[in-house]
N, C-alpha and C positions, 0 to 999 in steps of 0.2 A: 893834557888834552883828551886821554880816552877815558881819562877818570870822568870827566866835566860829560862828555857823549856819556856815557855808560849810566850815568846821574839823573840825565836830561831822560833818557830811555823808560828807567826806572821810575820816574814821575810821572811819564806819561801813561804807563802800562798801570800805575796805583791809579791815575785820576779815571780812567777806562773802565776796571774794576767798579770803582765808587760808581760809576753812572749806571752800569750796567744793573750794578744790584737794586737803584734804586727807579732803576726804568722796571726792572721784575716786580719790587714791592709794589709800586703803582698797575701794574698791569693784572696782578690776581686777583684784586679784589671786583674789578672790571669784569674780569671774565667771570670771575663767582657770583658778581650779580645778575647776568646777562639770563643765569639758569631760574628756570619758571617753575618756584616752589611755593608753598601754601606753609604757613608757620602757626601750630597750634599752640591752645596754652601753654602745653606740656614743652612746648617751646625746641620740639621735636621735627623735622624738615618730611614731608610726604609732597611729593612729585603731584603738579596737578593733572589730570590724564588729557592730551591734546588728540589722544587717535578716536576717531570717530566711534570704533568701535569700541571701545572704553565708557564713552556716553552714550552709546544708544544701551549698553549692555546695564549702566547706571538706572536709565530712565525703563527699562524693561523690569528690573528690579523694583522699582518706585511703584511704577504699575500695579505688581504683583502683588508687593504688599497690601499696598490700597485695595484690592480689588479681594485679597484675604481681610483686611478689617470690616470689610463691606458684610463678605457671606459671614464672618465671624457676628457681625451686627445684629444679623436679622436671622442669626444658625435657629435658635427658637422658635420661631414661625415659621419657619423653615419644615421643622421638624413636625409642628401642629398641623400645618396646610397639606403636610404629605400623602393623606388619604383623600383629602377633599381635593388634589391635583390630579390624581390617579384615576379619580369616580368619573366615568362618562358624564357630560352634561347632558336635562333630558330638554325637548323637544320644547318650548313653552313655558317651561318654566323662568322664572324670575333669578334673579343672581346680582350680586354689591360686586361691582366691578369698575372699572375705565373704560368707556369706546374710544373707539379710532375710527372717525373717519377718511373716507378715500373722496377727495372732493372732488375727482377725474370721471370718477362712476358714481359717486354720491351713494356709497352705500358705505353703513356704518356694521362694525365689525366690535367685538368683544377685543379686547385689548389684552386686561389682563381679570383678576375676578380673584374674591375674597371671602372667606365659609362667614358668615353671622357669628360665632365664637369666636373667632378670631378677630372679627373686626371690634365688638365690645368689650374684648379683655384688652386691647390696648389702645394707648392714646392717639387722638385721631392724626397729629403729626406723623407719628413710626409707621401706621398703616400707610400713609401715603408713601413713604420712604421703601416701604417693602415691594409695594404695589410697583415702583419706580424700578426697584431693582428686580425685578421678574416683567414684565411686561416686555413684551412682543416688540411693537413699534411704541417710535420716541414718546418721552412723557414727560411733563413739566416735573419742576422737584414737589409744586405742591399739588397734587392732583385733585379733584373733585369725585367723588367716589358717589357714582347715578345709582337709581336703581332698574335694571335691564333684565327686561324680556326676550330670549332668546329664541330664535327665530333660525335652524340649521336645515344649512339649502341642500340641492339634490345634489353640489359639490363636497359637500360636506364642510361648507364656511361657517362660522360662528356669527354669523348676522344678526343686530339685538335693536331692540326697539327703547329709546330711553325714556322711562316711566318716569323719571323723578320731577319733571314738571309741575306732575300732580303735586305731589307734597307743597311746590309752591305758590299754588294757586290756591291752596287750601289752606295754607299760611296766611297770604296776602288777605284772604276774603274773614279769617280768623279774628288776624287785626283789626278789619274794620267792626265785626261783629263787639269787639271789646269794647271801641272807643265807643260806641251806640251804648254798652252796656252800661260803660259808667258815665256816660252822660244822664241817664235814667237815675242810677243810685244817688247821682247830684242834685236831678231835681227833686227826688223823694226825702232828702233832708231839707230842702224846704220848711218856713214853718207851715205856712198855706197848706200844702201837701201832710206835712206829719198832722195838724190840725183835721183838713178835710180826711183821712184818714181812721182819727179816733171819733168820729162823728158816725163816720158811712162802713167803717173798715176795710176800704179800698182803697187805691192810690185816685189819684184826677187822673183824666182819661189822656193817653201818651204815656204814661208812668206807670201804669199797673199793670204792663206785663213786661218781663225782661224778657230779651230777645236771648235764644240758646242756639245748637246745634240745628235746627230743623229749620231745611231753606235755606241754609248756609251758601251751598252754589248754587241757588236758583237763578242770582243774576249770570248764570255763564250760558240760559236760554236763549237770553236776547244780544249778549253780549258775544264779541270775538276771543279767544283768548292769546293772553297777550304776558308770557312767560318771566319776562323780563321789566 
């Protein structure tokens, strides 16, 4: 009788045993999963950082870098622009720059500004890039680089007046002067024309003078100008 209890004991304290160890095996891998790890190639376990200051300390880093690839970018113009940053600007004079307008007071301001050497030894994309990264107030990434008359008030504000309109008015009135010009060269191939020419040796009248430079903007006497 106490053999049979002492038996029955014994089986139940092994079957106890058997559960226990395998309620453990199932539970550790549970709990091993649970931990918020990042698994590299190298098939190595790093912690992903969950404290704030972990990622802002990340993203300050990020910054930083970028912000050294930037000056590392443009360290050569940098270096070239450094006497031409230094030099007072004068009164009137002209300058390859960005304005900034303030459309509150409507007055337009020098932004940032670019020496003529430096803007011809590199390509016009990088100047704008550089121009980007030195400028005062905000600036597109592709900027338009005027040409500005500078205009320095009794504050001592960089106030500029932007010239480069001209350049396209004198463009626009250019092209039309071409298309005039080789409309003429067309009709002087003519045979009529090369004919009436080895006769008289002149062109027929309308064709025997080509239109050039002279009177170029005359039509902006009568006309408004209109930039755009």
């Amino acid at each position: 009788m106490i053999f049979t209890i002492l038996s029955k004991i014994h089986t139940i304290v092994f079957l106890f045993r058997i559960v226990r160890d395998t309620i453990s095996a199932i539970r550790l891998p549970l709990n091993s999963s649970c931990i918020d790890y990042d698994i590299d190639i190298d098939m190595t376990t790093i912690p992903i950082p969950h404290r704030e200051s972990d990622i802002l300390a990340n993203e300050t880093e990020t910054d930083i870098e970028s912000e050294y690839d930037v000056d590392e970018e443009y360290a050569d113009m940098e270096y070239a622009e450094e006497t031409f940053e230094q030099t007072d600007k004068i009164d009137g004079h002209y300058y390859l720059g960005v304005p900034f307008t303030f459309r509150s007071i409507g007055q337009t301001v020098m932004n940032c500004s670019i020496s003529p050497k430096t803007f011809f030894e590199n390509d016009y994309s990088r100047v704008g890039g550089y121009l980007q990264h030195i400028a005062t107030f905000y600036l597109p990434y592709d900027p338009f680089v005027d040409i500005l008359q500078l205009h320095i008030t009794d504050n001592g504000e960089y106030a500029v007046v932007v010239k480069t309109i001209w350049l396209r008015i004198i463009q626009r009135a250019w092209k039309k002067r071409l298309e005039t010009r080789n409309k003429v060269f067309a009709k002087r191939a003519s045979v009529q024309n090369q004919e009436h020419f080895r006769r008289h040796g002149r062109y027929l009248p309308g064709t025997n003078v080509i239109p050039g430079l002279r009177g170029l903007l005359s039509e902006l006497k009568s006309s408004p100008i209109n930039p755009m």
